[in-house]
C-alpha positions as CSV (number, residue, x, y, z in Angstrom):
1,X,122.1,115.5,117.7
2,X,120.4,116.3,114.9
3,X,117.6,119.5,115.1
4,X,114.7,118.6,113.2
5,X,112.4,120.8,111.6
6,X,108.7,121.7,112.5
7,X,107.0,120.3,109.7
8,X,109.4,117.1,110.5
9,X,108.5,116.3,113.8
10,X,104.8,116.5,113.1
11,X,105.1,114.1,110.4
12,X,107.3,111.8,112.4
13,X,104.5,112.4,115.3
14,X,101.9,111.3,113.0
15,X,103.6,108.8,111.3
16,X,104.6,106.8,114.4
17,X,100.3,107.4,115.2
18,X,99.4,105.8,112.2
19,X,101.5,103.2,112.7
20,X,100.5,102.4,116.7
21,X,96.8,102.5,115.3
22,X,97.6,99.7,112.9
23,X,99.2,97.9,116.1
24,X,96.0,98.4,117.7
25,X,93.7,97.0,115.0
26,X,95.3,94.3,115.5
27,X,94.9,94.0,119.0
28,X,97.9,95.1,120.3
29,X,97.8,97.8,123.0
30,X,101.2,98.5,123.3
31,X,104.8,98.1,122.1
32,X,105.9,94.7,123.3
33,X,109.8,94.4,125.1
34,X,110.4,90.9,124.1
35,X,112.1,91.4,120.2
36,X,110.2,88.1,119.4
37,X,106.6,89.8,120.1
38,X,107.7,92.9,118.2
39,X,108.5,91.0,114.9
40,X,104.7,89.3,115.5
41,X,103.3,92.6,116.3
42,X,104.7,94.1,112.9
43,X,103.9,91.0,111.0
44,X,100.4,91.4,111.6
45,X,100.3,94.6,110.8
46,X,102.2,93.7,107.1
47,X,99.2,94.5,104.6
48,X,98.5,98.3,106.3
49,X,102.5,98.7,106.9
50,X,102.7,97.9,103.2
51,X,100.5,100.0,102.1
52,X,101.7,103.3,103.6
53,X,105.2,102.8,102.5
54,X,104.2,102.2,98.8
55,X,101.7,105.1,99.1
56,X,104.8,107.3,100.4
57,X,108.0,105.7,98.4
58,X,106.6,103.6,95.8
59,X,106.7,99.9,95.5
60,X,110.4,99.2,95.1
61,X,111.7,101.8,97.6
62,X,108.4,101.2,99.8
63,X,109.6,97.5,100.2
64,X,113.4,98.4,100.7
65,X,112.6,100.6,103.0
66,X,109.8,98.9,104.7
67,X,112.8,96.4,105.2
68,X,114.9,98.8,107.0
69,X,111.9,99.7,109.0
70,X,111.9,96.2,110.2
71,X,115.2,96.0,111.0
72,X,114.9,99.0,113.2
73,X,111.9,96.9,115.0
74,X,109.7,99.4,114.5
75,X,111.2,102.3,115.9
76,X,110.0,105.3,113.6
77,X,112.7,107.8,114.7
78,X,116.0,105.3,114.0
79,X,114.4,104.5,111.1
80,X,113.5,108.2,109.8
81,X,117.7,108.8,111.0
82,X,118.7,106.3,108.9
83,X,117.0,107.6,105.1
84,X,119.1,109.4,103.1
85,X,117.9,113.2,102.3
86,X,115.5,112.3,99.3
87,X,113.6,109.8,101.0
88,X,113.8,112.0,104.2
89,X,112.2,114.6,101.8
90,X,109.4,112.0,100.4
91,X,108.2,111.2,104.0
92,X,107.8,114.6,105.1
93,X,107.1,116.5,102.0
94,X,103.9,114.2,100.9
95,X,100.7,114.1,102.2
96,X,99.9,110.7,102.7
């Protein structure tokens, strides 16, 4: 397992926050089991989900990555495990 640091695990804390409160604007009040729900859930959440990934990557590695996200169904932490060390960097370094 891999020990994260500090700073990390508060951005990964927020990050997941913001994303559950997007979720929640749109009427969601919690992470759904069925994978079909979850793909709705995000879909609905597109335009803010877009717009924090550009804000923290850019628009060509916000969408590539906003990809990835959604093929991780959401899950911040799998996803976070999966960037490479730059982008790692970008998430945590920025204050978005």
């Amino acid at each position: 397992m891999t020990a994260l640091a500090p700073n990390t695990v508060s951005k990964l804390y927020y990050f997941d926050n913001r994303i559950k409160s997007f979720y929640e604007k749109n009427g969601y009040s919690n992470v759904p089991f069925d994978g079909n729900k979850i793909q709705k859930m995000i879909e609905d959440s597109q335009l803010e989900l877009n717009a924090l990934f550009y804000k923290i990557w850019g628009s060509d590695m916000g969408y590539h990555l906003l990809d990835k996200f959604y093929d991780f169904r959401g899950n911040v932490y799998e996803f976070f495990m999966s960037l490479d060390s730059s982008n790692r960097e970008l998430m945590t370094g920025k204050d978005w």
